[in-house]
C-alpha positions in Angstrom: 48.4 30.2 12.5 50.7 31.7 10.0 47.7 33.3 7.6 47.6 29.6 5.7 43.7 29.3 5.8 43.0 33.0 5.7 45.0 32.5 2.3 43.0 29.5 1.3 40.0 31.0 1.7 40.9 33.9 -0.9 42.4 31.5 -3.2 39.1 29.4 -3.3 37.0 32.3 -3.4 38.6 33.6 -6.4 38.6 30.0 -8.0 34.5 30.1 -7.2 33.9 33.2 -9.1 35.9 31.7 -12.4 34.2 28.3 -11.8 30.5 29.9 -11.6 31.5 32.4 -14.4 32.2 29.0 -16.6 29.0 27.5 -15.7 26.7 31.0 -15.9 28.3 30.3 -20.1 27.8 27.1 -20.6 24.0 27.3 -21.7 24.2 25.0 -24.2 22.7 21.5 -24.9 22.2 18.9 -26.3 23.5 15.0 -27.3 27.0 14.1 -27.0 29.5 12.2 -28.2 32.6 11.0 -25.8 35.2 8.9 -26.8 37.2 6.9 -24.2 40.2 5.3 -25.5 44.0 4.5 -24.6 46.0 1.8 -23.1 44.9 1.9 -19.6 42.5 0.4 -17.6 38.8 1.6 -17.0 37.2 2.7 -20.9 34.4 0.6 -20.3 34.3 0.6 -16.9 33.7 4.7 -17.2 31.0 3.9 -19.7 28.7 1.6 -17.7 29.6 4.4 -15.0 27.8 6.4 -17.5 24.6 4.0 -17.6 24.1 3.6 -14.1 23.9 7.0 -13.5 21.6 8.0 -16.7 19.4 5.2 -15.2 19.7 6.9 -11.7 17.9 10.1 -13.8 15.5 7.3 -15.6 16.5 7.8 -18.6 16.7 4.8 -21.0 19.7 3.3 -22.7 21.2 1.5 -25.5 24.3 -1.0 -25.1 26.1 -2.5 -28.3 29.3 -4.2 -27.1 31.9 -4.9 -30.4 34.4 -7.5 -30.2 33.4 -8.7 -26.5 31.2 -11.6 -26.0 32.9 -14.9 -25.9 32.7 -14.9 -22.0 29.3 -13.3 -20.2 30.6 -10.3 -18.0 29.4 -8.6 -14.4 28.1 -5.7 -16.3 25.8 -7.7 -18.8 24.5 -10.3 -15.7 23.8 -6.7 -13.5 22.0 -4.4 -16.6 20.2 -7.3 -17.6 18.1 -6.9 -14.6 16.3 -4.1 -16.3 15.4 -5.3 -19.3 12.6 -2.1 -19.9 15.7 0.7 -19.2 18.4 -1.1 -20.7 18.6 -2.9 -24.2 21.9 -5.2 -24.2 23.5 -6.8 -26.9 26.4 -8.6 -26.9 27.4 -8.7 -30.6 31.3 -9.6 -30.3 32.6 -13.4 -30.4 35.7 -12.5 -28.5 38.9 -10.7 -28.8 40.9 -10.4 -32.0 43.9 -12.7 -31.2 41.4 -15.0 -30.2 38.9 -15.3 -33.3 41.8 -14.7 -35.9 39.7 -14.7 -38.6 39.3 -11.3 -40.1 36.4 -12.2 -42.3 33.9 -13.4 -39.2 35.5 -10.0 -37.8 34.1 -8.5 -40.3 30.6 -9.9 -40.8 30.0 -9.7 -37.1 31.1 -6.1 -36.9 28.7 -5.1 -39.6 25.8 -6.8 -37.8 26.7 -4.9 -34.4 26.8 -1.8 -36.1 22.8 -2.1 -37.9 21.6 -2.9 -34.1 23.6 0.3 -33.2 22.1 2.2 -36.3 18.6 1.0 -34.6 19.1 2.6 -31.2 20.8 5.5 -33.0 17.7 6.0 -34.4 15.7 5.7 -31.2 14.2 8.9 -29.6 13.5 7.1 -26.5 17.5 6.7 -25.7 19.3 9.0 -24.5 22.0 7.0 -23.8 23.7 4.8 -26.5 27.4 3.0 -25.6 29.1 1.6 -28.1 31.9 -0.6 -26.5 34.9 -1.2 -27.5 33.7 0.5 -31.4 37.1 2.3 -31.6 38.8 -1.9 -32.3 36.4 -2.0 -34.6 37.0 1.1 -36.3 41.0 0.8 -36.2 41.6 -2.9 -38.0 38.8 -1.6 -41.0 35.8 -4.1 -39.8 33.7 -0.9 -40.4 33.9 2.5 -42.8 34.4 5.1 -40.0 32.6 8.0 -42.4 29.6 5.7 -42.5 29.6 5.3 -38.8 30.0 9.2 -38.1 27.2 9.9 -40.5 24.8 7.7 -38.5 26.1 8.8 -35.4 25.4 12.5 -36.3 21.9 11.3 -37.6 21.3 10.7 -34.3 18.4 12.4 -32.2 19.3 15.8 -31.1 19.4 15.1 -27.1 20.7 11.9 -27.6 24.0 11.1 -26.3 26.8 8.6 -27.5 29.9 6.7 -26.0 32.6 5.1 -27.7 35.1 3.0 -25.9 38.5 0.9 -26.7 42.2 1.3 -27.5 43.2 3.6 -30.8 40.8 5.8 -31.3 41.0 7.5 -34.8 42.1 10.9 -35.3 39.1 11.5 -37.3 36.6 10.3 -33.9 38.6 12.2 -31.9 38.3 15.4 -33.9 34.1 14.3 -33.7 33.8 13.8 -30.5 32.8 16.5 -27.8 34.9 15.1 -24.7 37.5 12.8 -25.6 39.4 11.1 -22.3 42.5 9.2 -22.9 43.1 6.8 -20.2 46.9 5.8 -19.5 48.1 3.1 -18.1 51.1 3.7 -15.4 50.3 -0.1 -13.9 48.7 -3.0 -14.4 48.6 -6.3 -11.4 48.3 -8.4 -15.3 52.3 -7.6 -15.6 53.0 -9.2 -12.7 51.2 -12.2 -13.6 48.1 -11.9 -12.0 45.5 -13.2 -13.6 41.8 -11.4 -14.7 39.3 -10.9 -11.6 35.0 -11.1 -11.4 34.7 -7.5 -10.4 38.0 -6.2 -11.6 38.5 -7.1 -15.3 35.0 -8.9 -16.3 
């Protein structure tokens, strides 16, 4: 050959001794909070990513989902199935365009966020998602100091996800890990419609 592998071999040993350098640092730990947000597809999707693995370790976890809920979804119907892991609630009455009344918004925002402030709250989760918050958050339903404040009340090990489109600065500047998901396609723009499996 023309030296190409002998020449990836010192490239990746070199990247293994900066990679094991970074993780012979990183000692610390404890609860965190991610925020997933943007305009492309897989926020939530990520998030119950995030469940099923933290109930792969058996670890317990919280699930309050804003603004979702007029239609039952694959996700509820599968984490349902372990009702002593998983607490579920479905606190939304669909989207935004679709409720248009700001008021209900509102109310029902407020009553999603005290069953969040309760699993906040809850030593025995490790794992809290708070779906589709950010929409929440953005049109004013909720008082984004107040809901940083209980977030950081939080237990100490305890970790926290926020998901939807427009996160706020202020979140963002919160948050440990903050991925922005971009959307370069969508099958929706060329007219085809939501799929079990894909979209719900």
């Amino acid at each position: 050959m023309d030296g190409r592998d002998e020449r990836h071999k010192a490239r990746m040993l070199r990247k293994k001794a900066v990679v094991d350098a970074k993780i012979a640092e990183a000692q610390e730990e404890y609860g965190l909070l991610l925020v997933h947000s943007g305009n492309g597809k897989g926020k939530s999707s990520s998030a119950f990513g995030m469940i099923a693995r933290a109930l792969g370790h058996g670890m317990k976890v919280g699930v309050v989902q804003f603004i979702k809920g007029a239609a039952s979804t694959g996700e509820e119907a599968f984490f349902r199935r372990f009702p002593n892991e998983v607490r579920y609630h479905v606190m939304g009455e669909g989207f935004t365009w679709e409720t248009q009344d700001r008021q209900r918004d509102i109310a029902k925002a407020q009553e999603a966020w005290a069953v969040a402030r309760e699993l906040l709250a809850d030593e025995s989760i490790a794992l809290v998602v708070l779906d589709e918050l950010n929409i929440a958050l953005k049109y004013g339903y909720l008082d984004l100091e107040l809901v940083l404040a209980d977030i950081d009340s939080r237990p100490m090990l305890q970790h926290v996800v926020v998901t939807g489109r427009g996160a706020l600065p202020r979140l963002i500047e919160a948050a440990d890990t903050v991925t922005e998901m971009n959307l370069v396609k969508h099958a929706f723009k060329a007219g085809v419609k939501a799929q079990k499996g894909i979209e719900f």
